[in-house]
C-alpha positions in Angstrom: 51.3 -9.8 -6.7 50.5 -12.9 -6.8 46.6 -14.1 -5.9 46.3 -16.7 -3.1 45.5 -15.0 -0.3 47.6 -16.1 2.9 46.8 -15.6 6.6 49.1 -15.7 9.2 47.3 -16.3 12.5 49.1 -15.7 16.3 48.9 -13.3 19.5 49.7 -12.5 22.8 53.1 -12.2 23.5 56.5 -11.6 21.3 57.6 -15.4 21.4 54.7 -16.1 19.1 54.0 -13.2 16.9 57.4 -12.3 16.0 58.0 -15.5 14.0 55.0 -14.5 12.4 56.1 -11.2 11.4 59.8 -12.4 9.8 57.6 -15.1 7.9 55.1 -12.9 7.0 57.4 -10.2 5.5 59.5 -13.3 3.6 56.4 -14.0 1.9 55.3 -10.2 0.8 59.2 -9.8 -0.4 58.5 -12.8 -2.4 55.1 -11.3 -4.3 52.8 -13.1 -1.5 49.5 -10.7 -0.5 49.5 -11.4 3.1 47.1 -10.5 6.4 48.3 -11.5 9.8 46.0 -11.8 12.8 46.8 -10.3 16.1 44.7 -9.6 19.5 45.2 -6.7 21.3 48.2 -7.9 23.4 50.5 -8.6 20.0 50.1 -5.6 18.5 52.9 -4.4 20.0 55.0 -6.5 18.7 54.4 -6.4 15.0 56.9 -4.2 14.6 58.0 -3.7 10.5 55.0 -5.8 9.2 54.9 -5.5 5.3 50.8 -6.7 5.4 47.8 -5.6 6.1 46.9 -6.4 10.2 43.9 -7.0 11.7 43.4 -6.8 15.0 40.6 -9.5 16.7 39.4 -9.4 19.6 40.5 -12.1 21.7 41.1 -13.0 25.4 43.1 -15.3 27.9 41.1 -18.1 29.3 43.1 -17.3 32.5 43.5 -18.7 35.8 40.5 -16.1 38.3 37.1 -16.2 37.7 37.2 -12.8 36.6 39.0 -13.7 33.5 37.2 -16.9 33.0 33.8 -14.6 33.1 35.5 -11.9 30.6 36.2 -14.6 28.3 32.7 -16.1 28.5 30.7 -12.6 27.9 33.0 -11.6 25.1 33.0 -14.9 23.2 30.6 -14.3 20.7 32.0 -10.9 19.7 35.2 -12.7 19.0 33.8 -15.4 17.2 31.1 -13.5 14.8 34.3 -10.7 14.2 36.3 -13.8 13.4 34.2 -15.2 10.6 33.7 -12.0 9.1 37.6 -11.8 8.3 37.8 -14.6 7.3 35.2 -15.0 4.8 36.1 -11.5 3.8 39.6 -12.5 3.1 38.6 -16.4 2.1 42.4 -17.3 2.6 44.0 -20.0 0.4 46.7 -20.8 3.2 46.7 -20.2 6.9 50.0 -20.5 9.2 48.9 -20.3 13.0 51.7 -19.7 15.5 50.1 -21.0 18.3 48.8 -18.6 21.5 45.4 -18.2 22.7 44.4 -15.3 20.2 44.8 -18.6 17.4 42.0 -20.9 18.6 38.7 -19.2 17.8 40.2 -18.8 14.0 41.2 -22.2 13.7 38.1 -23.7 14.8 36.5 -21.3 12.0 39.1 -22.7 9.1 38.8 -26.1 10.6 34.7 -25.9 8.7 36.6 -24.1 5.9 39.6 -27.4 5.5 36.8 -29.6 5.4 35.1 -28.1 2.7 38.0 -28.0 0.6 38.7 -23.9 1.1 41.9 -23.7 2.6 44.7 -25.4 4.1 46.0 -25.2 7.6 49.4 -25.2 8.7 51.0 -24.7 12.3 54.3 -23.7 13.7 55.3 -24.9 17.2 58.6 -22.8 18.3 58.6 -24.2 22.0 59.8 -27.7 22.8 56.5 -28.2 24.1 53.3 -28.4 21.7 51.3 -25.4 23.0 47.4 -26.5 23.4 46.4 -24.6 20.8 48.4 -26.4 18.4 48.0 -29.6 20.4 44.1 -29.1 19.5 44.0 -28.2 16.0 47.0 -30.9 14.7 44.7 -33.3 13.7 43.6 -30.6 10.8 47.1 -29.6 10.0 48.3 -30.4 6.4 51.6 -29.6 8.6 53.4 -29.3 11.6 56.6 -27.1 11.6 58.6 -27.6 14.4 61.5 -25.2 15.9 62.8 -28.1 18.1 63.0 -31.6 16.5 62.4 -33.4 19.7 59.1 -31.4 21.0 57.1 -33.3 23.7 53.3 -33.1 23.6 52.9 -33.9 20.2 50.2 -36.7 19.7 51.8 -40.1 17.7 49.2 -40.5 15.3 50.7 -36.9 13.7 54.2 -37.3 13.3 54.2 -38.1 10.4 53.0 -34.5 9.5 55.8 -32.8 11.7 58.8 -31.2 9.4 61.7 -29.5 12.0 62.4 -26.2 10.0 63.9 -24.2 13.1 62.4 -20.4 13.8 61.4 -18.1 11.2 64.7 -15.0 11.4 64.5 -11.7 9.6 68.3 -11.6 9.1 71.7 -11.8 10.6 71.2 -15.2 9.5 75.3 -16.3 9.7 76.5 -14.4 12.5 80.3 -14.8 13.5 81.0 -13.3 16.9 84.9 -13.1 17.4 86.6 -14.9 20.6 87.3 -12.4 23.4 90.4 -12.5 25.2 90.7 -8.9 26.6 90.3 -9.4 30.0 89.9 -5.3 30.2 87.4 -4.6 27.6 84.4 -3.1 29.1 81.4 -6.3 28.8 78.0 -5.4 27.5 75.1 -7.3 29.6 71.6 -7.1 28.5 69.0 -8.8 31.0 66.0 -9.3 29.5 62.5 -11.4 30.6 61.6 -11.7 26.7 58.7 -9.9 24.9 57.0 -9.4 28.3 59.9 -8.2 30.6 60.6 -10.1 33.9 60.2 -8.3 37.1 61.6 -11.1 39.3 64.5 -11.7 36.9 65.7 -7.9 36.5 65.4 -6.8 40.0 67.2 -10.4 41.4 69.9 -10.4 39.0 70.7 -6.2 39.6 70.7 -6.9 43.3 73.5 -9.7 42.6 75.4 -7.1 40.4 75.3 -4.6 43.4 77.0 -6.7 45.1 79.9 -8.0 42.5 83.2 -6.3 43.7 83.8 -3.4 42.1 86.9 -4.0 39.4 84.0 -6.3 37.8 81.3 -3.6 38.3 83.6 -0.8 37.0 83.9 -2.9 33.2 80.2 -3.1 32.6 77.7 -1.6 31.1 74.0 -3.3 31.4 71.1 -3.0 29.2 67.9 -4.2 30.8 64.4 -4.7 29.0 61.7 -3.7 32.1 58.5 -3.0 32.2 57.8 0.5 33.0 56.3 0.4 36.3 59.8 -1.7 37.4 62.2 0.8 35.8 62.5 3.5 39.0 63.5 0.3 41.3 65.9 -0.8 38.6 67.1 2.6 38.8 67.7 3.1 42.4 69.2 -0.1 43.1 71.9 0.7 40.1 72.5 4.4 41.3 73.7 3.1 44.3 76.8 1.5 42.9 77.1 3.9 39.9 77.0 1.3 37.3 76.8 2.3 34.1 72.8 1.4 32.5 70.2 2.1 30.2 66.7 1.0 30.6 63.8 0.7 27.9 60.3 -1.0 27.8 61.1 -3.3 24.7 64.1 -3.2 22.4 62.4 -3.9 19.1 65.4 -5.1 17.3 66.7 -7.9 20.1 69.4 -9.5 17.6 70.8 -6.3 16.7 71.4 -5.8 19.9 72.4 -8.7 21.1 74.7 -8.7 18.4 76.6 -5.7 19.2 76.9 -6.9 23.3 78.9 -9.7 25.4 76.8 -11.1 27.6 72.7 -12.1 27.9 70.9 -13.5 31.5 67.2 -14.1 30.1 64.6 -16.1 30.2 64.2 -18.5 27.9 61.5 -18.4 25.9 61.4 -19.4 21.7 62.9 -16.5 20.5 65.4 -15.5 23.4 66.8 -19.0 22.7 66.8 -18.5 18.8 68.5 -15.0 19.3 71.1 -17.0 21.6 71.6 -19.2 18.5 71.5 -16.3 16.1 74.3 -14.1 18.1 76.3 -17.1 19.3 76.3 -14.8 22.8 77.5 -16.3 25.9 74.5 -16.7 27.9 72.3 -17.4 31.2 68.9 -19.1 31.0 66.6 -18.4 33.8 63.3 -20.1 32.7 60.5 -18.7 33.9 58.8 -21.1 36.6 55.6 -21.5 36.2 55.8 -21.4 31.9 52.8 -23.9 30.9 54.2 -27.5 30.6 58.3 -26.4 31.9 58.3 -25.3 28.1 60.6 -22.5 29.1 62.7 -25.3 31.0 63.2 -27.3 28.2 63.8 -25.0 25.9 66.8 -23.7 28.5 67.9 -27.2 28.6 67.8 -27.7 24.8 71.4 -25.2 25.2 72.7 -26.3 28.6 72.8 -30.2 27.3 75.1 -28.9 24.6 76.9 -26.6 27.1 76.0 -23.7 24.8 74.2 -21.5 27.8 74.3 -21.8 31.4 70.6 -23.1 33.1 69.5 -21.5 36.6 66.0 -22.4 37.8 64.6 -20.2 39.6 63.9 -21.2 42.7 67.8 -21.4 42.9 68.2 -17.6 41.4 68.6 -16.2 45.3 70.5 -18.9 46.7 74.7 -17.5 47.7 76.7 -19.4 45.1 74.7 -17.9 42.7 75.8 -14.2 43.1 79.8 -16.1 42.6 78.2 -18.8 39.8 77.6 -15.3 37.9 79.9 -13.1 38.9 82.7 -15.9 38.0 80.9 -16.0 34.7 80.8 -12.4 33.9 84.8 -12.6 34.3 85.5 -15.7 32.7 86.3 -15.7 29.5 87.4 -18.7 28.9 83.8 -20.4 29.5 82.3 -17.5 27.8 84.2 -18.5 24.8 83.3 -21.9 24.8 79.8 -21.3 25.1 80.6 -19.3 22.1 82.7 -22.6 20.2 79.5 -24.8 21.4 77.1 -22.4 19.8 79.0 -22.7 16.5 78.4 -25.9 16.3 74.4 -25.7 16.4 72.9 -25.7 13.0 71.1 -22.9 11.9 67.8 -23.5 9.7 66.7 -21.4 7.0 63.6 -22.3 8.4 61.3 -19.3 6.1 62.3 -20.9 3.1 61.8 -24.6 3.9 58.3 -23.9 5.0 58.0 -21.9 1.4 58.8 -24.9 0.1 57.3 -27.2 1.9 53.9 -25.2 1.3 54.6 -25.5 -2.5 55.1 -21.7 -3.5 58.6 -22.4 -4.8 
């Protein structure tokens, strides 16, 4: 095992501590000890972590004035728990991920950078600089980015932004076969990301209900749902007897996106990395009111290469539409050259760069 401590800092929701995860257990395989930081909200997703987690406390600034007074009154707690960590660990490196659940460590490391006791890097996987990241650049030794052209990024650090792409676990050269068998039964998983989407799944399963039924009878759907939303899901697909299964969270998302035909998601980080991944034919539905259009751009980071098809929202319940997507679902012709178009994206090997670029290797 080799000594350096290194601390991988991120929270909230799957987008950000996924990536976190992957990198996390890339270093441990490679002899790295390694802690990761996660709120309450992350925790879910940390999935096969190698480390050691520690959970902080940590909450949304938020948009009522009950959250704004939560995050006031519990401050302190989260700050004084903070510092203990981290002069208990005293970590050589720290990669942040960005998310709320990042800041109040960061501003405790920023003290720690200055006095020569660690270094500080970041990784931005949106197309937009979260404000996290935005905030603590100017103490970055540096800036990995998933997109090379990410907005919000002040001028004066450019120069310490490397594009290394989003840290994967595996299925690293996927090579999904063209499909020309207009009768094989097509796999559709609907999915809102780490969080679910209640708007998306219950809009999208209304215009399957209505698809005529020689499309309905060759598919199967897998939708990710919250699950308060999973008995509507439920009765709205009974009705038609389409054939489903419903789950809170699938916790390996490439595996089975791998293994199916078709994705409508949102279009977070990740989901757009998995799209990548899979090379599946896919519809991007970003969420509206993302902070900054992140999701937006993201989505259109695929449409401008006519690698996924882009719906905003707003236009989700408009008529052409339900045919936009029930033409796509039968189409395999487009489907397959979303599939060419995917092919064509270059796919980083984005743990090891930054293992370089950090100096381990």
């Amino acid at each position: 095992m080799r000594k350096d401590n290194i601390l991988l800092i991120s929270g909230g929701t799957g987008g950000h501590v996924i990536p976190s995860v992957n990198f996390g257990n890339f270093l441990i395989n490679n002899g790295h000890q390694c802690f990761l930081f996660l709120d309450e909200r992350g925790i879910k997703y940390k999935s096969d972590f190698k480390g050691k987690i520690i959970k902080i406390n940590s909450y949304h600034l938020g948009y009522n004035f009950f959250h704004k007074l939560r995050f006031i009154c519990s401050y302190p707690i989260t700050f004084l728990q903070s510092l203990f960590y981290l002069i208990i660990i005293r970590p050589r490196f720290v990669i942040a991920f960005g998310s709320y659940a990042s800041f109040t460590p960061l501003l405790i490391l920023s003290l720690f950078k200055f006095l020569g006791l660690t270094k500080i890097y970041l990784h931005e996987q949106n197309s937009v600089m979260g404000s996290v990241n935005r905030i603590f650049s100017r103490f970055a030794d540096k800036i990995f980015l998933n997109f090379q052209n990410t907005n919000f990024i002040n001028d004066k650090y450019l120069n310490k932004t490397l594009h290394v792409g989003f840290p994967n676990n595996n299925l690293f050269n996927f090579n999904r076969d063209i499909n020309l068998d207009k009768n094989k039964i097509k796999k559709i998983v609907i999915t809102g990301g780490s969080q679910g989407a209640k708007k998306l799944n219950l809009t999208i399963c209304k215009i399957i209900l209505k698809m005529k039924s020689e499309i309905v009878d060759k598919i199967k759907i897998s939708i990710q749902s919250p699950f308060d939303e999973q008995d509507k899901l439920k009765k709205i697909l009974d009705e038609k007897n389409i054939v489903y299964e419903i789950k809170n969270f699938y916790n390996d998302m490439p595996k089975k996106l791998h293994s199916s035909d078709i994705l409508i998601a949102r279009s977070g980080a990740g989901t757009v990395q998995d799209v990548i991944n899979s090379k599946i034919p896919t519809i991007l539905v970003p969420l509206s009111f993302s902070s900054n259009e992140h999701q937006l751009m993201n989505a259109k980071y695929l449409s401008e290469k006519n690698a996924a098809i882009l719906i905003e929202e707003k236009d989700l319940e408009k008529k052409e539409i339900h045919q936009i997507i029930e033409n796509f679902i039968n189409d395999n012709i487009k489907q397959n050259a979303l599939i060419n178009n995917l092919k064509k994206i270059e796919n980083y090997d984005c743990n090891r760069m930054i293992y370089k670029e950090i100096g381990f290797n």
